[in-house]
C-alpha positions as CSV (number, residue, x, y, z in Angstrom):
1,X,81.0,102.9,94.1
2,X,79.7,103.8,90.6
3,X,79.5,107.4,90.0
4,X,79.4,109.1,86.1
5,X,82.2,111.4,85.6
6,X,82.3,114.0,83.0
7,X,85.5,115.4,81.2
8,X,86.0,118.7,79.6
9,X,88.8,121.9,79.2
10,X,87.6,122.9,82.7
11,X,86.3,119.8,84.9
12,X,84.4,121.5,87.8
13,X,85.1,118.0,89.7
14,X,88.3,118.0,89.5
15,X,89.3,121.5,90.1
16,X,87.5,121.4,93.2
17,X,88.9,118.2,94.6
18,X,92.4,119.5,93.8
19,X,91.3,123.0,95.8
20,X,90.4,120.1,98.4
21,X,93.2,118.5,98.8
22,X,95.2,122.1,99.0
23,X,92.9,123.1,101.8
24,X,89.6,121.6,102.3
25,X,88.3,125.4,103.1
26,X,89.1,127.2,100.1
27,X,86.7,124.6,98.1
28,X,83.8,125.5,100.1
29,X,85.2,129.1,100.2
30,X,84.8,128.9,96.3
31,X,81.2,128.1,96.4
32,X,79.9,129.7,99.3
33,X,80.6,132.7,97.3
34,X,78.5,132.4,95.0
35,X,75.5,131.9,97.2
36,X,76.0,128.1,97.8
37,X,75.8,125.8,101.5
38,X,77.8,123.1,101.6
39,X,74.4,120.9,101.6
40,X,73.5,122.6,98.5
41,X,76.6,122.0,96.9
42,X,76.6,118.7,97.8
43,X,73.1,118.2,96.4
44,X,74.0,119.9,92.7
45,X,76.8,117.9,92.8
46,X,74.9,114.9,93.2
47,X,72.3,116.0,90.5
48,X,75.0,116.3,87.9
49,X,76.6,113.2,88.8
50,X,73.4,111.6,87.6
51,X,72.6,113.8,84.9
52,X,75.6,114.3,82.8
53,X,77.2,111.2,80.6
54,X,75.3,108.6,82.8
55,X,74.0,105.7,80.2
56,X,71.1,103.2,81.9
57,X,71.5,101.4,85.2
58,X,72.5,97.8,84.9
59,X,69.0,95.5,84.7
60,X,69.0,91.9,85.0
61,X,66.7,90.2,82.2
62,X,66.4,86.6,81.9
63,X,66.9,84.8,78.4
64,X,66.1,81.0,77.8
65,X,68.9,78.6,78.1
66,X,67.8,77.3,74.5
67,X,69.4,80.5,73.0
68,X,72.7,80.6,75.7
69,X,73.5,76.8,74.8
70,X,73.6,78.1,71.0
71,X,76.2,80.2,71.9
72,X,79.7,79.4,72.7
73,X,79.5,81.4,75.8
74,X,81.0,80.9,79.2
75,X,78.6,80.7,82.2
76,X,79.6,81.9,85.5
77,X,77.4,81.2,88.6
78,X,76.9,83.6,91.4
79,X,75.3,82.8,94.4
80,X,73.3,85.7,96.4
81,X,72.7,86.7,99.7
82,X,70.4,89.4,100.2
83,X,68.8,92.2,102.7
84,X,67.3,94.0,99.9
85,X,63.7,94.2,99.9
86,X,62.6,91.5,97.3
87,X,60.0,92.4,94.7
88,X,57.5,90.1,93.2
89,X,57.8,86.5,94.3
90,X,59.2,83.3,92.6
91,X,63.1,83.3,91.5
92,X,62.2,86.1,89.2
93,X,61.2,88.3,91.9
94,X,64.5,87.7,93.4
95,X,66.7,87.7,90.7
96,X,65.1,90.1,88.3
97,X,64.9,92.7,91.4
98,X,66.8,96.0,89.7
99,X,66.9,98.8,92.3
100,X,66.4,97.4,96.0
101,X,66.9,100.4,98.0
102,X,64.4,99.1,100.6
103,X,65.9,97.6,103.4
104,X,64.3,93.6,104.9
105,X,64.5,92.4,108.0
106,X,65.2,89.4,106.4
107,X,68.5,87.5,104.7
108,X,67.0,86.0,101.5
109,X,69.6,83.5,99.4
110,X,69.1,83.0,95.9
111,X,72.0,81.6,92.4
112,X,71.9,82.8,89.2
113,X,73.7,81.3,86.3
114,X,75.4,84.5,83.6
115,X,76.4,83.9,80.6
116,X,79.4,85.4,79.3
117,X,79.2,86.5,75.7
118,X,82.3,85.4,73.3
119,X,83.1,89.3,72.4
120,X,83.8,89.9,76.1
121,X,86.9,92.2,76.7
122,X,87.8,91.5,80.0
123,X,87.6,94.3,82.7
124,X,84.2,95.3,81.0
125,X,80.8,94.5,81.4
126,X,78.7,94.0,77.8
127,X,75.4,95.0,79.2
128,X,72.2,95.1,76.4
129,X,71.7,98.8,77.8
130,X,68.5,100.0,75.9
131,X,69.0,97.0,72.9
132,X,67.7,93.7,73.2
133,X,69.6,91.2,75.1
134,X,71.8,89.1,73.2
135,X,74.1,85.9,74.4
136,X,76.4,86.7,71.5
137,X,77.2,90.2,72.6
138,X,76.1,91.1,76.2
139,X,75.8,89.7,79.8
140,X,72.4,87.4,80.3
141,X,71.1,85.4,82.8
142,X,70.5,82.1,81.5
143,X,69.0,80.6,84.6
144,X,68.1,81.0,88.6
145,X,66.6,80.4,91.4
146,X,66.1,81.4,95.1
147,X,66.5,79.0,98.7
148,X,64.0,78.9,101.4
149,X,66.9,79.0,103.8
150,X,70.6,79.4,104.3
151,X,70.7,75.2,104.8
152,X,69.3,75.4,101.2
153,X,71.8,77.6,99.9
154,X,74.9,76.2,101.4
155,X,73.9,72.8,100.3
156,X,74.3,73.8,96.6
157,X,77.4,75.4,96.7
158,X,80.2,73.1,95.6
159,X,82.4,72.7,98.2
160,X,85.5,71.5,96.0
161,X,89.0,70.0,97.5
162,X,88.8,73.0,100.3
163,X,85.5,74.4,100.7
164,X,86.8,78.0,99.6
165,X,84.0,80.6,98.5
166,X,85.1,83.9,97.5
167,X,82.2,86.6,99.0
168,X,82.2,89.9,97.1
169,X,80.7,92.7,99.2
170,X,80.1,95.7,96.2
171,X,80.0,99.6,97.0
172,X,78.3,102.8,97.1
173,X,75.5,103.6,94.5
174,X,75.2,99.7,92.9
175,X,71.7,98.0,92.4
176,X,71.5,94.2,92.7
177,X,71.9,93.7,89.0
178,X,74.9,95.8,89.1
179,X,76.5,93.9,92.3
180,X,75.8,90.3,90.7
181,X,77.2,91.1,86.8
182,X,80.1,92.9,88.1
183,X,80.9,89.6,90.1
184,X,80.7,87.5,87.4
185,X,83.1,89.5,85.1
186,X,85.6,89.6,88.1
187,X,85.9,86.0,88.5
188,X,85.5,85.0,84.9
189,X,88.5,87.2,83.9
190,X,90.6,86.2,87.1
191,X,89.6,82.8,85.9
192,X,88.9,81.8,89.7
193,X,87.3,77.9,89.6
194,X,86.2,79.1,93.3
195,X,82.3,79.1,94.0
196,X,81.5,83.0,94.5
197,X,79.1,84.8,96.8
198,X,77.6,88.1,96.5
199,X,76.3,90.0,99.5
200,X,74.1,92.3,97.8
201,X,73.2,95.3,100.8
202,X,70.9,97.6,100.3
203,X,72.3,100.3,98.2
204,X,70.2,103.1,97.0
205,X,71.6,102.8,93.3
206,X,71.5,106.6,93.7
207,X,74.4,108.9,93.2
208,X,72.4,110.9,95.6
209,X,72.0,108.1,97.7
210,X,75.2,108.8,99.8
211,X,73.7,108.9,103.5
212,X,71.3,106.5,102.7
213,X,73.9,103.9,101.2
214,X,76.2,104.7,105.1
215,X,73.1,104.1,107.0
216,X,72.3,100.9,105.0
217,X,76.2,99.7,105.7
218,X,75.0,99.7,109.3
219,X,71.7,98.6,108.5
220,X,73.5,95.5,106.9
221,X,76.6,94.1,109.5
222,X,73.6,91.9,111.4
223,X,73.4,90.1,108.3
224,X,76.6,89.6,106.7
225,X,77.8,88.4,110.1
226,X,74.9,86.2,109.8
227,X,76.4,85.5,105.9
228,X,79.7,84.4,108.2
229,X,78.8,82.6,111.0
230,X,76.8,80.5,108.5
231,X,79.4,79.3,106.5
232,X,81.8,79.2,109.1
233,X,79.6,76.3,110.6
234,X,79.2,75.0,107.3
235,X,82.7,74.0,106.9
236,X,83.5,76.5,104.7
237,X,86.6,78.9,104.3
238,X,86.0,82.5,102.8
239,X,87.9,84.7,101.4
240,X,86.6,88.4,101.1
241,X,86.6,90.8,98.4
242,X,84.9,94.2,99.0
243,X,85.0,97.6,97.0
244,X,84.3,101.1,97.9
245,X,81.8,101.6,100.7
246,X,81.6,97.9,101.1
247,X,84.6,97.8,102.1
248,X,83.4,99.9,105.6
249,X,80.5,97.3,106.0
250,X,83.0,94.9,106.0
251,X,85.7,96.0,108.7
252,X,82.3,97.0,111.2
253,X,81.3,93.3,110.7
254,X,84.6,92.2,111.9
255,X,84.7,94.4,114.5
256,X,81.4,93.8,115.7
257,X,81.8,89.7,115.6
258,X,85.5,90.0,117.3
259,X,83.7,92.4,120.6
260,X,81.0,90.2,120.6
261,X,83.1,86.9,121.1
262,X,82.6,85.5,117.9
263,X,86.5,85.0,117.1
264,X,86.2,81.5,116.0
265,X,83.9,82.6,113.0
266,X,86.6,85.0,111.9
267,X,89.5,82.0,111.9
268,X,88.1,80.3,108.8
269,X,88.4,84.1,106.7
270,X,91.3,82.8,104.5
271,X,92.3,86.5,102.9
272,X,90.8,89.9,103.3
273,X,90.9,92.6,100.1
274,X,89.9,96.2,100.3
275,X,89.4,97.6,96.9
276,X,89.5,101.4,97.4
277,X,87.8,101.5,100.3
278,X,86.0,104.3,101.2
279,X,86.5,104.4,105.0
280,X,87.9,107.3,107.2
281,X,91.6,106.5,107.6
282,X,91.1,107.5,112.0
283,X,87.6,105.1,111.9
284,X,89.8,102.2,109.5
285,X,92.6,102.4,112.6
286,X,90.6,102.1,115.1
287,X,88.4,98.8,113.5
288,X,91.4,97.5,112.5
289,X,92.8,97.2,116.5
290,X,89.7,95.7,117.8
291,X,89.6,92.7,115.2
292,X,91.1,89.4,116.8
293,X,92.2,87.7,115.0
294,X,93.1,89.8,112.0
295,X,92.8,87.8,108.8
296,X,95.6,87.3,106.9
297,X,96.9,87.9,103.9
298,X,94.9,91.2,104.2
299,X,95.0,93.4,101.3
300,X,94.6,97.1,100.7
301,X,94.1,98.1,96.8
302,X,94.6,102.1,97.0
303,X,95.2,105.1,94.1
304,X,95.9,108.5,94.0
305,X,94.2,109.1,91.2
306,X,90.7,107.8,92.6
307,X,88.4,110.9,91.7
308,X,85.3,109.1,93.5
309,X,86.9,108.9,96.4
310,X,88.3,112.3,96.1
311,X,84.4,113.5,96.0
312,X,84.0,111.5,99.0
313,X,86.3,112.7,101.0
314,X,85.1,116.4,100.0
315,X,81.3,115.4,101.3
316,X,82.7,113.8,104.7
317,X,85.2,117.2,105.0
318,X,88.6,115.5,105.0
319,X,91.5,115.7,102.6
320,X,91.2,111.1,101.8
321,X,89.9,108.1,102.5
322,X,91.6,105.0,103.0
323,X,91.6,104.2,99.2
324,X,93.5,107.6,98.2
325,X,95.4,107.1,101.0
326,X,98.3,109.7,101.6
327,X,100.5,108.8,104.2
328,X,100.9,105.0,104.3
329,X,103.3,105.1,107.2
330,X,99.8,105.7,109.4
331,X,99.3,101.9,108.8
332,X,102.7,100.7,110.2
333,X,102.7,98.0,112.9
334,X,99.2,96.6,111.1
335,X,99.6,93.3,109.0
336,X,98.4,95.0,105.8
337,X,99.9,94.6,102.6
338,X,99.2,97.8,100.3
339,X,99.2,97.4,96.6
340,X,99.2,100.6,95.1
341,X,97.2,101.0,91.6
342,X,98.2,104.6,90.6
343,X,100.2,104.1,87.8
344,X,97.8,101.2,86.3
345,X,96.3,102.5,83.1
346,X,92.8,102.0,81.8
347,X,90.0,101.0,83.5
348,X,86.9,103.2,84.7
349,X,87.2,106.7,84.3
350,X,86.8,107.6,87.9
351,X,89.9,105.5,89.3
352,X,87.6,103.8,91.7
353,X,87.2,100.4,89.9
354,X,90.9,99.6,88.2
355,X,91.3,96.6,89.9
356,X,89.0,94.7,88.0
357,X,88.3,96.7,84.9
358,X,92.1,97.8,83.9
359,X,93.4,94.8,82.1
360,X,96.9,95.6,83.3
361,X,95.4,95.7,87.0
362,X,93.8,92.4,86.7
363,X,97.0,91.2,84.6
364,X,99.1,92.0,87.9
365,X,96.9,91.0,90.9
366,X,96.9,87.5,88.8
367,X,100.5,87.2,88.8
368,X,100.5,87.7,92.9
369,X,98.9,84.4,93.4
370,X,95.9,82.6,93.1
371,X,92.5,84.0,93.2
Protein backbone atom coordinates (compact mmCIF):
# COMPACT_ATOMS: atom_id res chain seq x y z
CA UNK A 1 0.00 0.00 0.00
CA UNK A 2 1.61 3.37 -0.69
CA UNK A 3 -0.32 6.26 0.61
CA UNK A 4 1.30 10.10 1.37
CA UNK A 5 0.84 10.95 4.84
CA UNK A 6 1.06 14.49 6.13
CA UNK A 7 2.24 15.57 9.72
CA UNK A 8 1.33 18.66 11.63
CA UNK A 9 0.22 20.06 15.42
CA UNK A 10 -3.30 18.71 14.56
CA UNK A 11 -3.13 15.59 11.98
CA UNK A 12 -6.81 15.25 10.80
CA UNK A 13 -5.71 11.47 9.90
CA UNK A 14 -4.76 10.55 12.90
CA UNK A 15 -7.23 12.17 15.14
CA UNK A 16 -9.83 10.52 13.29
CA UNK A 17 -8.41 7.04 13.29
CA UNK A 18 -7.84 7.32 16.99
CA UNK A 19 -11.82 8.46 17.28
CA UNK A 20 -12.08 5.12 15.17
CA UNK A 21 -10.66 2.90 17.09
CA UNK A 22 -12.64 4.45 20.38
CA UNK A 23 -15.85 3.89 18.49
CA UNK A 24 -15.96 3.62 14.79
CA UNK A 25 -19.42 5.94 15.07
CA UNK A 26 -18.22 8.94 16.69
CA UNK A 27 -15.63 9.44 13.65
CA UNK A 28 -18.38 9.49 11.21
CA UNK A 29 -20.46 11.34 13.87
CA UNK A 30 -17.63 14.01 13.67
CA UNK A 31 -18.03 14.57 10.02
CA UNK A 32 -21.46 14.07 9.35
CA UNK A 33 -21.81 17.09 11.29
CA UNK A 34 -20.50 19.20 9.31
CA UNK A 35 -22.45 18.30 6.25
CA UNK A 36 -20.28 15.27 5.22
CA UNK A 37 -21.46 11.27 3.93
CA UNK A 38 -19.31 8.90 4.67
CA UNK A 39 -18.68 8.48 0.68
CA UNK A 40 -17.75 12.04 0.70
CA UNK A 41 -15.60 11.79 3.35
CA UNK A 42 -13.99 9.03 1.99
CA UNK A 43 -13.53 10.73 -1.30
CA UNK A 44 -11.77 14.14 0.36
CA UNK A 45 -9.87 11.89 2.14
CA UNK A 46 -8.64 10.30 -0.79
CA UNK A 47 -8.08 13.69 -2.68
CA UNK A 48 -5.76 14.86 0.07
CA UNK A 49 -3.95 11.74 0.25
CA UNK A 50 -2.81 12.56 -3.21
CA UNK A 51 -2.50 16.13 -2.90
CA UNK A 52 -0.60 16.95 0.15
CA UNK A 53 3.36 15.90 0.43
CA UNK A 54 3.03 13.38 -2.44
CA UNK A 55 6.48 13.67 -4.61
CA UNK A 56 6.23 11.82 -8.34
CA UNK A 57 5.12 8.22 -8.90
CA UNK A 58 7.86 5.77 -9.34
CA UNK A 59 8.67 5.53 -13.43
CA UNK A 60 10.81 3.09 -14.95
CA UNK A 61 13.41 4.60 -17.52
CA UNK A 62 15.88 2.54 -19.24
CA UNK A 63 19.63 3.71 -19.35
CA UNK A 64 22.43 1.89 -21.57
CA UNK A 65 24.41 -0.74 -19.95
CA UNK A 66 27.58 1.29 -21.22
CA UNK A 67 27.03 3.85 -18.44
CA UNK A 68 25.77 1.08 -15.53
CA UNK A 69 29.10 -1.08 -16.27
CA UNK A 70 31.02 2.36 -15.43
CA UNK A 71 29.63 2.29 -12.26
CA UNK A 72 30.38 0.04 -9.39
CA UNK A 73 26.79 -0.68 -9.01
CA UNK A 74 25.05 -3.91 -8.00
CA UNK A 75 22.48 -5.36 -10.46
CA UNK A 76 19.53 -7.11 -9.23
CA UNK A 77 17.23 -9.07 -11.68
CA UNK A 78 13.50 -9.31 -11.29
CA UNK A 79 11.55 -11.38 -13.22
CA UNK A 80 7.75 -10.27 -14.05
CA UNK A 81 4.57 -11.75 -14.37
CA UNK A 82 1.84 -9.61 -15.42
CA UNK A 83 -2.11 -8.95 -15.90
CA UNK A 84 -1.60 -5.40 -16.41
CA UNK A 85 -2.66 -4.10 -19.64
CA UNK A 86 0.74 -3.72 -21.58
CA UNK A 87 1.34 -0.50 -23.42
CA UNK A 88 3.32 -0.17 -26.57
CA UNK A 89 4.98 -3.30 -27.85
CA UNK A 90 8.57 -4.64 -27.72
CA UNK A 91 10.32 -5.12 -24.07
CA UNK A 92 9.95 -1.46 -23.69
CA UNK A 93 6.32 -1.62 -23.88
CA UNK A 94 6.44 -4.08 -21.14
CA UNK A 95 8.95 -2.93 -19.00
CA UNK A 96 8.66 0.84 -19.37
CA UNK A 97 4.70 0.48 -18.72
CA UNK A 98 4.30 3.12 -15.53
CA UNK A 99 0.59 3.09 -14.52
CA UNK A 100 -1.32 -0.21 -15.72
CA UNK A 101 -4.58 0.15 -14.18
CA UNK A 102 -6.20 -1.66 -17.13
CA UNK A 103 -6.89 -5.06 -16.47
CA UNK A 104 -5.75 -8.21 -19.57
CA UNK A 105 -7.11 -11.19 -20.09
CA UNK A 106 -3.82 -12.20 -20.46
CA UNK A 107 -0.59 -13.33 -18.15
CA UNK A 108 2.35 -11.66 -19.94
CA UNK A 109 6.10 -12.55 -18.44
CA UNK A 110 8.82 -10.27 -18.93
CA UNK A 111 12.98 -9.67 -16.65
CA UNK A 112 14.45 -6.73 -16.11
CA UNK A 113 17.96 -6.23 -14.89
CA UNK A 114 18.20 -2.80 -11.87
CA UNK A 115 20.97 -1.42 -11.09
CA UNK A 116 21.66 -0.53 -7.72
CA UNK A 117 23.49 2.77 -7.27
CA UNK A 118 26.66 2.69 -4.75
CA UNK A 119 24.99 5.57 -2.40
CA UNK A 120 22.10 3.13 -1.66
CA UNK A 121 20.89 3.26 2.04
CA UNK A 122 19.19 0.29 2.38
CA UNK A 123 15.42 0.29 3.19
CA UNK A 124 15.17 3.13 0.60
CA UNK A 125 14.54 3.46 -2.86
CA UNK A 126 16.97 6.32 -4.87
CA UNK A 127 14.49 7.05 -7.52
CA UNK A 128 15.72 10.05 -10.24
CA UNK A 129 12.16 11.62 -9.34
CA UNK A 130 11.94 14.72 -11.70
CA UNK A 131 16.19 14.75 -12.24
CA UNK A 132 17.78 12.82 -14.80
CA UNK A 133 18.58 9.29 -14.14
CA UNK A 134 21.82 8.52 -12.91
CA UNK A 135 23.60 4.93 -12.08
CA UNK A 136 25.68 6.64 -9.56
CA UNK A 137 22.86 7.88 -7.44
CA UNK A 138 19.40 6.31 -8.25
CA UNK A 139 17.64 3.04 -9.29
CA UNK A 140 17.99 2.32 -13.37
CA UNK A 141 17.17 -0.29 -15.41
CA UNK A 142 20.11 -1.30 -17.22
CA UNK A 143 18.46 -4.03 -19.36
CA UNK A 144 15.09 -6.18 -20.28
CA UNK A 145 13.13 -8.10 -22.04
CA UNK A 146 9.77 -9.83 -22.27
CA UNK A 147 8.81 -14.03 -23.11
CA UNK A 148 6.34 -15.16 -25.51
CA UNK A 149 5.22 -17.70 -23.01
CA UNK A 150 5.45 -18.94 -19.44
CA UNK A 151 7.87 -22.05 -21.00
CA UNK A 152 10.05 -18.94 -22.03
CA UNK A 153 10.12 -17.43 -18.76
CA UNK A 154 10.72 -20.41 -16.58
CA UNK A 155 13.50 -21.43 -18.84
CA UNK A 156 15.61 -18.45 -17.85
CA UNK A 157 15.19 -18.44 -14.41
CA UNK A 158 18.14 -20.02 -12.70
CA UNK A 159 17.13 -22.84 -10.96
CA UNK A 160 20.22 -23.05 -8.44
CA UNK A 161 20.98 -26.15 -5.93
CA UNK A 162 16.93 -26.12 -5.11
CA UNK A 163 14.95 -24.42 -7.54
CA UNK A 164 13.76 -21.78 -4.87
CA UNK A 165 12.11 -18.46 -6.35
CA UNK A 166 10.90 -15.92 -4.02
CA UNK A 167 7.42 -14.30 -5.62
CA UNK A 168 6.64 -10.93 -4.23
CA UNK A 169 2.92 -10.08 -4.65
CA UNK A 170 3.02 -5.84 -3.83
CA UNK A 171 -0.11 -3.82 -2.41
CA UNK A 172 -2.73 -1.31 -2.70
CA UNK A 173 -2.11 1.92 -4.78
CA UNK A 174 1.56 0.54 -6.54
CA UNK A 175 2.19 1.02 -10.37
CA UNK A 176 4.43 -1.66 -12.08
CA UNK A 177 7.48 0.53 -11.70
CA UNK A 178 6.77 0.78 -8.15
CA UNK A 179 6.13 -3.15 -7.65
CA UNK A 180 9.43 -4.18 -9.65
CA UNK A 181 12.04 -1.37 -7.83
CA UNK A 182 10.66 -2.03 -4.48
CA UNK A 183 11.57 -5.76 -5.18
CA UNK A 184 14.76 -5.20 -6.11
CA UNK A 185 15.69 -3.07 -2.96
CA UNK A 186 14.11 -5.95 -0.75
CA UNK A 187 16.28 -8.61 -1.99
CA UNK A 188 19.38 -6.67 -2.52
CA UNK A 189 19.42 -5.45 1.13
CA UNK A 190 18.27 -9.01 2.54
CA UNK A 191 21.08 -10.04 0.26
CA UNK A 192 18.85 -13.04 -0.92
CA UNK A 193 21.13 -15.05 -3.94
CA UNK A 194 17.38 -16.46 -4.69
CA UNK A 195 15.93 -15.73 -8.30
CA UNK A 196 12.80 -13.27 -7.51
CA UNK A 197 9.42 -12.98 -9.14
CA UNK A 198 7.14 -10.10 -9.14
CA UNK A 199 3.38 -10.61 -9.71
CA UNK A 200 2.64 -7.21 -10.73
CA UNK A 201 -1.71 -7.12 -10.56
CA UNK A 202 -3.44 -4.44 -11.73
CA UNK A 203 -3.35 -1.77 -9.29
CA UNK A 204 -4.80 1.54 -9.98
CA UNK A 205 -1.62 3.49 -8.65
CA UNK A 206 -4.43 5.69 -7.28
CA UNK A 207 -4.86 6.61 -3.69
CA UNK A 208 -8.34 6.89 -4.84
CA UNK A 209 -8.08 3.70 -6.39
CA UNK A 210 -9.32 1.69 -3.30
CA UNK A 211 -12.42 -0.36 -4.82
CA UNK A 212 -10.87 -0.54 -7.93
CA UNK A 213 -7.45 -2.07 -6.50
CA UNK A 214 -10.23 -4.92 -4.30
CA UNK A 215 -11.92 -5.64 -7.47
CA UNK A 216 -8.63 -6.07 -9.40
CA UNK A 217 -7.44 -8.57 -6.34
CA UNK A 218 -10.22 -10.72 -7.56
CA UNK A 219 -9.77 -9.79 -10.99
CA UNK A 220 -6.15 -11.30 -10.50
CA UNK A 221 -6.35 -15.01 -8.39
CA UNK A 222 -7.00 -16.78 -12.13
CA UNK A 223 -3.62 -15.71 -12.81
CA UNK A 224 -1.47 -15.95 -9.96
CA UNK A 225 -2.80 -19.49 -9.60
CA UNK A 226 -1.88 -19.76 -13.04
CA UNK A 227 1.77 -17.99 -11.81
CA UNK A 228 1.69 -21.32 -9.26
CA UNK A 229 0.54 -24.14 -10.99
CA UNK A 230 3.26 -23.17 -13.54
CA UNK A 231 6.10 -23.33 -11.46
CA UNK A 232 4.96 -25.97 -9.46
CA UNK A 233 5.12 -28.19 -12.77
CA UNK A 234 8.29 -26.67 -13.44
CA UNK A 235 10.05 -28.10 -10.56
CA UNK A 236 10.27 -25.22 -8.75
CA UNK A 237 9.73 -24.34 -4.95
CA UNK A 238 8.28 -20.82 -3.97
CA UNK A 239 8.27 -19.00 -1.34
CA UNK A 240 5.75 -16.03 -1.06
CA UNK A 241 6.16 -12.61 0.04
CA UNK A 242 3.11 -10.24 -0.18
CA UNK A 243 2.36 -6.71 1.41
CA UNK A 244 -0.74 -4.90 2.08
CA UNK A 245 -3.67 -5.66 -0.12
CA UNK A 246 -1.61 -8.31 -1.84
CA UNK A 247 -1.57 -10.03 0.86
CA UNK A 248 -5.74 -10.70 0.35
CA UNK A 249 -4.99 -11.70 -3.34
CA UNK A 250 -2.81 -14.07 -1.98
CA UNK A 251 -4.84 -16.05 0.75
CA UNK A 252 -8.13 -16.12 -2.12
CA UNK A 253 -5.56 -17.81 -4.43
CA UNK A 254 -4.87 -20.41 -1.90
CA UNK A 255 -8.14 -20.83 -1.07
CA UNK A 256 -9.40 -20.99 -4.44
CA UNK A 257 -6.59 -23.68 -5.65
CA UNK A 258 -7.15 -25.90 -2.24
CA UNK A 259 -11.56 -26.03 -3.11
CA UNK A 260 -10.73 -26.55 -6.47
CA UNK A 261 -8.41 -29.77 -5.85
CA UNK A 262 -5.29 -28.27 -6.69
CA UNK A 263 -3.49 -29.21 -3.33
CA UNK A 264 -0.47 -30.71 -4.94
CA UNK A 265 0.42 -27.15 -6.47
CA UNK A 266 0.24 -25.69 -2.96
CA UNK A 267 2.92 -28.61 -1.49
CA UNK A 268 5.90 -27.03 -3.23
CA UNK A 269 4.99 -23.24 -1.39
CA UNK A 270 8.15 -23.47 0.86
CA UNK A 271 7.10 -20.35 3.37
CA UNK A 272 4.28 -17.87 3.26
CA UNK A 273 4.78 -13.95 4.64
CA UNK A 274 2.08 -11.50 5.13
CA UNK A 275 3.49 -8.09 5.38
CA UNK A 276 0.69 -5.99 6.94
CA UNK A 277 -1.87 -7.34 5.28
CA UNK A 278 -4.78 -5.63 4.69
CA UNK A 279 -7.48 -8.35 5.01
CA UNK A 280 -10.59 -8.47 7.34
CA UNK A 281 -9.48 -10.41 10.39
CA UNK A 282 -13.44 -12.69 10.13
CA UNK A 283 -12.59 -13.05 5.97
CA UNK A 284 -8.48 -13.98 6.96
CA UNK A 285 -10.15 -16.88 9.43
CA UNK A 286 -12.27 -18.18 7.36
CA UNK A 287 -9.41 -18.48 4.06
CA UNK A 288 -7.15 -19.59 6.43
CA UNK A 289 -9.53 -23.00 7.39
CA UNK A 290 -10.16 -23.85 3.86
CA UNK A 291 -6.39 -23.95 2.71
CA UNK A 292 -5.03 -27.75 2.65
CA UNK A 293 -2.38 -27.92 3.07
CA UNK A 294 -1.36 -24.74 4.88
CA UNK A 295 2.14 -23.76 4.05
CA UNK A 296 4.56 -23.58 6.52
CA UNK A 297 6.59 -21.58 8.09
CA UNK A 298 3.75 -18.98 7.57
CA UNK A 299 4.41 -15.64 8.65
CA UNK A 300 2.35 -12.71 9.73
CA UNK A 301 4.37 -9.21 9.92
CA UNK A 302 1.76 -6.91 11.93
CA UNK A 303 1.96 -3.14 13.82
CA UNK A 304 0.00 -1.05 15.84
CA UNK A 305 1.25 1.82 14.63
CA UNK A 306 0.25 1.14 10.86
CA UNK A 307 -1.69 4.48 10.06
CA UNK A 308 -2.57 3.02 6.40
CA UNK A 309 -4.14 0.34 7.65
CA UNK A 310 -5.80 2.36 10.26
CA UNK A 311 -7.43 4.47 7.25
CA UNK A 312 -8.41 1.20 5.89
CA UNK A 313 -10.08 -0.16 8.33
CA UNK A 314 -12.08 3.28 8.73
CA UNK A 315 -13.22 2.96 4.80
CA UNK A 316 -14.35 -0.87 5.33
CA UNK A 317 -16.12 0.33 8.89
CA UNK A 318 -14.20 -1.89 11.39
CA UNK A 319 -11.90 -1.04 14.25
CA UNK A 320 -8.41 -3.34 12.20
CA UNK A 321 -7.28 -5.34 9.71
CA UNK A 322 -5.19 -8.22 10.09
CA UNK A 323 -1.97 -6.10 9.93
CA UNK A 324 -2.99 -3.86 13.04
CA UNK A 325 -4.23 -6.69 14.46
CA UNK A 326 -5.63 -6.41 18.15
CA UNK A 327 -6.42 -9.44 19.63
CA UNK A 328 -3.84 -12.12 18.52
CA UNK A 329 -5.43 -14.81 20.63
CA UNK A 330 -8.26 -14.86 17.51
CA UNK A 331 -5.45 -16.69 15.52
CA UNK A 332 -4.82 -19.51 18.13
CA UNK A 333 -5.04 -23.10 16.88
CA UNK A 334 -3.67 -21.67 13.29
CA UNK A 335 0.06 -22.50 12.41
CA UNK A 336 0.97 -18.76 12.21
CA UNK A 337 3.88 -17.25 13.52
CA UNK A 338 3.28 -13.44 14.28
CA UNK A 339 6.19 -11.08 14.36
CA UNK A 340 5.21 -8.01 15.67
CA UNK A 341 6.95 -4.67 14.19
CA UNK A 342 5.55 -1.96 16.56
CA UNK A 343 8.37 -0.95 18.34
CA UNK A 344 10.79 -1.04 15.08
CA UNK A 345 11.82 2.49 14.41
CA UNK A 346 12.25 4.19 11.11
CA UNK A 347 11.01 3.21 8.04
CA UNK A 348 8.02 4.78 5.98
CA UNK A 349 6.04 7.30 7.64
CA UNK A 350 2.82 5.51 7.53
CA UNK A 351 3.95 2.19 9.38
CA UNK A 352 2.79 0.13 6.47
CA UNK A 353 6.18 -0.66 4.86
CA UNK A 354 8.80 -1.23 8.05
CA UNK A 355 9.66 -4.41 7.12
CA UNK A 356 11.71 -3.58 4.33
CA UNK A 357 12.37 0.04 4.67
CA UNK A 358 13.37 0.28 8.60
CA UNK A 359 16.91 -0.87 8.73
CA UNK A 360 16.36 -2.28 12.22
CA UNK A 361 13.30 -4.30 10.66
CA UNK A 362 15.28 -5.70 7.96
CA UNK A 363 18.35 -6.12 10.51
CA UNK A 364 15.92 -8.53 12.53
CA UNK A 365 13.96 -10.56 9.97
CA UNK A 366 17.72 -11.31 8.75
CA UNK A 367 18.82 -12.70 11.85
CA UNK A 368 15.46 -15.23 11.89
CA UNK A 369 16.87 -17.20 9.08
CA UNK A 370 17.56 -17.16 5.59
CA UNK A 371 15.75 -15.27 3.10
Amino acid sequence: MHFCIWRNAADPVEEIVTRAKKGSTLAWDWWIVRGMTRAMFVLFLSVNLVLVGCGPRGFITLVPTAKTDAVEAAVQTVFIATDRRIEGTGPDGLIEQRFGEARDPHLRFGRIDISVPPVHVPGQIEWPGNRPPDPELHFVARAGTRYANEHAFFRDIPRGDTGTVVLFIHGFNVNNAEAIYRLAQIAHDYKTETPVISFSWPSAGDARGYVYDRDSVIFARDDLETLLVGLARDGRRTVILAHSMGGQLVMETLRQMSISGKGDALRPIDGVALISPDIDEDVFLRQAKRITPFPQPFMLMVSKRDKALGLAALITGKPSRLGSIEDPSRLEGLPIEIIDLSDIEGGDRAGHSTAFTAPAAIRLLQDLGPT
